[in-house]
Each structure stands twice: as structure tokens, then as C-alpha cells.
N, C-alpha and C positions, 0 to 999 in steps of 0.2 A: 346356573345363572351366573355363579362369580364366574367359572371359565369365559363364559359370554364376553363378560363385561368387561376382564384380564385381556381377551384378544381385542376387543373393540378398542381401550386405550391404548394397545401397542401400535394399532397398525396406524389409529388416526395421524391424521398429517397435522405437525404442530403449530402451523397457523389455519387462520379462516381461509382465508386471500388467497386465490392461482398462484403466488407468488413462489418460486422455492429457493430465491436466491438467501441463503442462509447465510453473511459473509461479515466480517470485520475485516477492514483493511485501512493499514497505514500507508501512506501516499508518504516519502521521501525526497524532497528538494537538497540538489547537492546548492548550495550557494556561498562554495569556496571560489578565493581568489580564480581562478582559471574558468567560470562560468559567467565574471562579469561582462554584462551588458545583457544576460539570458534570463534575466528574473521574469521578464512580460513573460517569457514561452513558458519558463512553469509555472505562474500563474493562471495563464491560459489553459494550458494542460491538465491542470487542478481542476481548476472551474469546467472544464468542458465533460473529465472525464465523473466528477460528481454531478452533472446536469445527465449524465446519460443514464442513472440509477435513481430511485424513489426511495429515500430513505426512509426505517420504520421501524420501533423497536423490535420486529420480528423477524424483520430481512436484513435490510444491508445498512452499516453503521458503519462511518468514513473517519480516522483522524489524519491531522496534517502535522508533518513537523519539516524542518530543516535543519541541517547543518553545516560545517565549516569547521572550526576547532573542535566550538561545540556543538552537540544538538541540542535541537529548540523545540520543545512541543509545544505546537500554535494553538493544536482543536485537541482534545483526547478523542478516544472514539466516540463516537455520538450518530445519535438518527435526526437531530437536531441539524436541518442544512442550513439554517439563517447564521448559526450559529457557527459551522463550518465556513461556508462564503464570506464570512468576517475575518477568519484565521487568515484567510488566502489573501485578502488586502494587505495583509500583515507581513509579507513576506520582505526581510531587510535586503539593501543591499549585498552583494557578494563581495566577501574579503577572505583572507585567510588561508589555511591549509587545510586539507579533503580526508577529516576523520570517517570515514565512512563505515569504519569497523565501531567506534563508538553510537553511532547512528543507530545500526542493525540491532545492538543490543539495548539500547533506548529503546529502538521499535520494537521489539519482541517482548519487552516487558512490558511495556504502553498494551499492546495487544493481551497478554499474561492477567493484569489487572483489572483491564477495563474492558477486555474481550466476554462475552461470552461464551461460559461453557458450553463445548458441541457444537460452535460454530466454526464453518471454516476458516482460516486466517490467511491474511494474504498482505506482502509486503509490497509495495510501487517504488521502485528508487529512479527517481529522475537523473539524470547524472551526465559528466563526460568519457566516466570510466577510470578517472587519473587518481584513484585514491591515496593515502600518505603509506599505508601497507599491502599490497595487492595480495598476495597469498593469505593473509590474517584475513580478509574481507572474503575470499575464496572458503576460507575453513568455515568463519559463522555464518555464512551462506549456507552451506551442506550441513552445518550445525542445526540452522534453521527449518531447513525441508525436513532433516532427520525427525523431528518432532511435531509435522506437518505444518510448517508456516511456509509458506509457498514464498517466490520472491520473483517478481518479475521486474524488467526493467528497461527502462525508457532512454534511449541517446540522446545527447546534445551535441551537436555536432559543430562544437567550435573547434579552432585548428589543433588543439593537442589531442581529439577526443581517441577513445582507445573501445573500438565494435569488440572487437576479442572479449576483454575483457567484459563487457558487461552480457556480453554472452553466457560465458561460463559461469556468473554468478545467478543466471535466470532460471527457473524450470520453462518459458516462454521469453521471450527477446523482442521487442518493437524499436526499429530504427527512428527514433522523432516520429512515429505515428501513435498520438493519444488517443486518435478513435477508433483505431483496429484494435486497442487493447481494453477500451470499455465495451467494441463489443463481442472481444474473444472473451472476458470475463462473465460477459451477461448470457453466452452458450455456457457455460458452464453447469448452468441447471443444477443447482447444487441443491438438494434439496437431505436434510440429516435428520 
């Protein structure tokens, strides 16, 4: 009877719900000097691509942050979307220089603390690609995947923007498309 019972908790699936998107993810707004006038589009991008997930303590938990010099954490992760969609209003104007390697590790620790355990982690950087160190931002990228925090990433394609690069720092790449990437997220089927 306990082997019974030993297999029956392993294999059950750990929510109730069809659901198996298992996921914490930080959404990244670049909103240094070289993105102004782009705040509406990640805004929009924010808002559309947390409208296209049902957040819930047992599935997918969204934070937002930005930065510039510095990063800004708007939302921690949360299942709480009234409370995310408030963060997103929130978003300041753009000024500044494109810390984006200080960013990464803001975000990976935001995900670290307030991630749960056994869930998969997933980074969103909105951006134009022009960071202040580009190979630094290439290392904590592959830093990051190394420890499974995925990192995808979104263009903005104002005149300096740079595809390459935000290539090379994706395990997945979206050209300014935020709902190919909410719903190549949502095949993921992640179920842990």
C-alpha cells in the first residue's frame, strides 16, 4: 500500500487545472536615451503579452521591470495581474545609458527570490539591442541559459537598433512581434 501511494504522489500532476504552463517570467523594458518616444510600444507589448496568459499561483507568474542606468523593478513576480497592469502604467519616460548587463542580473535575481522552486524561468528583454557593454550582456546571457533561465528577446526598431545582437543573446528572437512570442511561449507546454 505505501509503494501504491509513493507512486500515485510522484506521478500526480501538480495542479488541479489542464493547465501546464509552469513559468515565472520577467519582462525587460530597455527605456534608455535611444528608445525615446517607444515607451507606448512596450507598454503595449507588456500589456498584450500578459493578456495573452491567465495568471495563477500554480501556472504563470509575470514581473516587470525597466531600465536605463538603472533597473527598476515595477511588479516582482506575481499571479496578481491587477497588480502587474498597474506596474505597466508605471513605465517613466526614457533617458539615459543602456545598462542592460545590470538589468539581467536584477532580473535573474528577482526571478532567484521570488521565482518558484521547479518552475521554469524565463527572461523578456524588450530593447533596441545598443547596450553600454555588448559582449558583458552576451556572457550573462549564456550565464543565464547555463542555469536554465531562458532569455528571449523582443526589437525595437528605432534607427540605431542592432537584430544581431539581440539575436545572439535569445535562445528564441522576435522581430517587434509581441504575439508570436506570447504564443510561441504558450506551445511550450511546460508542464514540471
Amino acid at each position: 500500500m505505501k509503494t501504491l501511494l509513493l507512486i500515485l504522489v510522484t506521478f500526480l500532476p501538480l495542479k488541479s487545472n489542464n493547465s501546464c504552463l509552469q513559468l515565472d517570467i520577467v519582462l525587460i523594458g530597455d527605456i534608455s536615451g535611444s528608445v525615446q518616444g517607444f515607451e507606448p510600444f512596450i507598454r503595449k507589448a507588456f500589456l498584450s503579452f500578459s493578456n495573452k496568459f491567465e495568471l495563477d499561483e500554480d501556472g504563470v507568474n509575470i514581473g516587470v521591470m525597466v531600465f536605463n542606468d538603472i533597473p527598476y523593478v515595477l511588479c516582482p513576480v506575481t499571479a496578481d495581474k491587477s497588480k502587474f497592469n498597474i506596474a505597466i502604467t508605471n513605465v517613466p519616460a526614457a533617458s539615459g545609458s543602456t545598462n542592460m548587463l545590470r538589468a539581467f542580473y536584477v532580473a535573474m535575481e528577482e526571478l532567484l527570490q521570488n521565482g518558484r522552486p521547479g518552475y521554469k524561468k524565463i527572461i523578456i528583454v524588450v530593447s533596441d539591442g545598443m547596450p553600454d557593454d555588448k559582449y558583458e550582456v552576451m556572457v550573462a546571457a549564456k550565464q543565464m541559459q547555463a542555469v536554465g533561465i531562458d532569455v528571449y528577446g523582443l526589437l525595437i526598431t528605432n534607427a540605431m537598433y542592432d537584430e544581431s545582437f539581440m539575436e545572439s543573446i535569445s535562445v528564441q528572437y522576435f522581430a517587434s512581434k509581441y504575439e508570436d512570442l506570447a504564443d510561441k511561449i504558450k506551445k511550450l507546454d511546460i508542464c514540471l
